[in-house]
N, C-alpha and C positions, 0 to 999 in steps of 0.2 A: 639173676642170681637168687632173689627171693624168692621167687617163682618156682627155681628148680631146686631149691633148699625144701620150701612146704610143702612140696608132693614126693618130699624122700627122693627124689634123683638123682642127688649128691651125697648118698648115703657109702661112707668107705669111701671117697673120692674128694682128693685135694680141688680146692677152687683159689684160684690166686687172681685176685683183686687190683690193679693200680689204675695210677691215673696220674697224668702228668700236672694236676693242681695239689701242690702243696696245701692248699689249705682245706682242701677235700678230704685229703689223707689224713693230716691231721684233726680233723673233724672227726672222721670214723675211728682212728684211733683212741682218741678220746673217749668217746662215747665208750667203746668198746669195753674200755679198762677202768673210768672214771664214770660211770649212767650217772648213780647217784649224786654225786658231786657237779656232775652238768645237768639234773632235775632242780636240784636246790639254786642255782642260778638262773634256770630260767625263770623259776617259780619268782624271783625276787624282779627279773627283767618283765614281766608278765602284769604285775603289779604297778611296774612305771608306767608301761604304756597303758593301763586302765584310765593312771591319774594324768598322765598328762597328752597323750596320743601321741601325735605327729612330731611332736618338740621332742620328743622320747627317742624315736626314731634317729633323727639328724644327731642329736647329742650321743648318741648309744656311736653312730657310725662314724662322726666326726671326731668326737672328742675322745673316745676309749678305743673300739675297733681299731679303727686305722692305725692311729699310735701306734698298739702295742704291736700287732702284724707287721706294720714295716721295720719297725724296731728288729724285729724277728727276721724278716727280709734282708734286713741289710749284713747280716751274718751266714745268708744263704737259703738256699732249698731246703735241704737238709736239717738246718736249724729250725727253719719254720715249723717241719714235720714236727721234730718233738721237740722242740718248746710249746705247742698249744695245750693252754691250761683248760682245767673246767669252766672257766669265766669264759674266756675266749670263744672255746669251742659253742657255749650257749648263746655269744652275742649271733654268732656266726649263721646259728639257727634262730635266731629272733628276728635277724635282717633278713631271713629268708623267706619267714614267715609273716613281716611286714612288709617285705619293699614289694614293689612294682613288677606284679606278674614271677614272682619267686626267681629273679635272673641274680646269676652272679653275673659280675660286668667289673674290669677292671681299665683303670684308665694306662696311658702311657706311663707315669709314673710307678704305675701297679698300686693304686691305689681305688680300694672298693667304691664306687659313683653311682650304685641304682640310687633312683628316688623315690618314697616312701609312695608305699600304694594304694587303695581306697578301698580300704577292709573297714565296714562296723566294727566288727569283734572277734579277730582275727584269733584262732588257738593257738595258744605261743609254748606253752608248757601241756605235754598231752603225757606223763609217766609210763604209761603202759608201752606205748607204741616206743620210746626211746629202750626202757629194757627190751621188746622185741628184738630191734635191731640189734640192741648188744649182745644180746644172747644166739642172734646169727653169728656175727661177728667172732664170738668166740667157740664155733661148732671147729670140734677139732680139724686138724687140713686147711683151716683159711687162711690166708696170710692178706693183709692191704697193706697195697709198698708205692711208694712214690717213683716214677718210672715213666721214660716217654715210650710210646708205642710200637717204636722199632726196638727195642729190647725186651717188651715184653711179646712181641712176635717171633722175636728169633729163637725163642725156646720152643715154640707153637709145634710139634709135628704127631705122628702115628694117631693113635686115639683121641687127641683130643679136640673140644671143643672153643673155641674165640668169639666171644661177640665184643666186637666194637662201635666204638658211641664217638665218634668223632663232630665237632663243630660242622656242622651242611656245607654245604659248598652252595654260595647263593644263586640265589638263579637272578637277581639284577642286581647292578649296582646298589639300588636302595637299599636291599635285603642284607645285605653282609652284616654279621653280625657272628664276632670268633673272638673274641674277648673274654675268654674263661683264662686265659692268663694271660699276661702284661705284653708278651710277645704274639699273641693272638696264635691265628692257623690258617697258613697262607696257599694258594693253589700251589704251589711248593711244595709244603707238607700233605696236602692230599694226593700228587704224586707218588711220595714216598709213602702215605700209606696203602694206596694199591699195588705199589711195589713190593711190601712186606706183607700182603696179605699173601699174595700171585705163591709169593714164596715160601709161606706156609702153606697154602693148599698144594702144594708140589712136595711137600713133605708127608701127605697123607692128614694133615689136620682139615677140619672142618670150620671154614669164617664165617659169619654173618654180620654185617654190615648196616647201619642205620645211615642215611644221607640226604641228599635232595636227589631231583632228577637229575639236576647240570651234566652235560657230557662227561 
């Protein structure tokens, strides 16, 4: 999407955005409508982890993240979407930009578990590139909506373009790893997504697809 936003590609031309993590959605939204208000949080999250590093880290995801996100869970998807404030949305990118290899990872309980990763001096607050994004964001025509992938495939036909980002399909047992949300992404749902692709390309749309090799 950034890609074909900065070479004018998507010029006169809706782009609709989703993804079936709530807190994704609400991160982009966020950003989108609130930059400044999630600059001034990070700026202040930025500053803890100068002073105290790795304690900054677990305290930031233990005792504030999680809290207020399942808080927000326990009212639904929906709710998640928009209740995410400018605080939130910056803790959400400070553990991203701290924890281990930038994963989001949720446990069974749906509760965020990467552990904190081995960064000297990790940039947590960067203002420029946070306006960028929001000012994509708000290029008229873009919508970001919270949605699983068979709905936003079943609109898919004539002219347009699909690229989807699905969790791999591992190639061993050790490798699995589909924990971007609490219910993960099961050889199940990869079924069903080359079902709904089949069926968009049968409508004249064009998919591209990101995976592993696995059959």
């Amino acid at each position: 999407f950034f890609d074909l936003l900065s070479r004018g590609a998507l010029n006169g031309r809706p782009a609709r955005l989703s993804d079936a993590n709530p807190d994704l959605v609400g991160l982009y939204r966020t950003v989108r409508d609130a930059s400044d208000a999630v600059i001034d949080e990070l700026r202040r999250l930025e500053q803890e982890h100068r002073r105290d590093g790795s304690a900054c880290y677990y305290e930031v995801r233990d005792r504030r993240f999680n809290p207020m996100r399942l808080a927000l869970l326990q009212s639904g998807a929906d709710a998640t979407v928009a209740g995410y404030t400018p605080a939130l949305a910056a803790m959400l990118l400070f553990l991203n930009r701290t924890g281990f290899n930038g994963l989001f990872r949720l446990n069974r309980k749906g509760a965020f578990n990467v552990p904190v990763g081995r960064y000297s001096n990790p940039r947590i607050c960067d203002p420029a590139h946070v306006h960028a994004v929001a000012a994509a964001f708000r290029q008229r025509g873009v919508t970001i909506d919270w949605r699983p992938f068979d709905d936003a495939l079943a609109e898919a036909a004539g002219d347009d373009f699909v690229y989807c980002d699905p969790p791999y399909e591992p190639l061993s047992r050790t490798a699995s790893f589909a924990s971007y949300t609490a219910s993960g992404f099961t050889m199940f749902d990869q079924r069903r997504l080359q079902q709904a692709v089949l069926a968009a390309a049968r409508r004249g749309a064009v998919v591209v697809v990101s995976n592993s090799s696995a059959p």
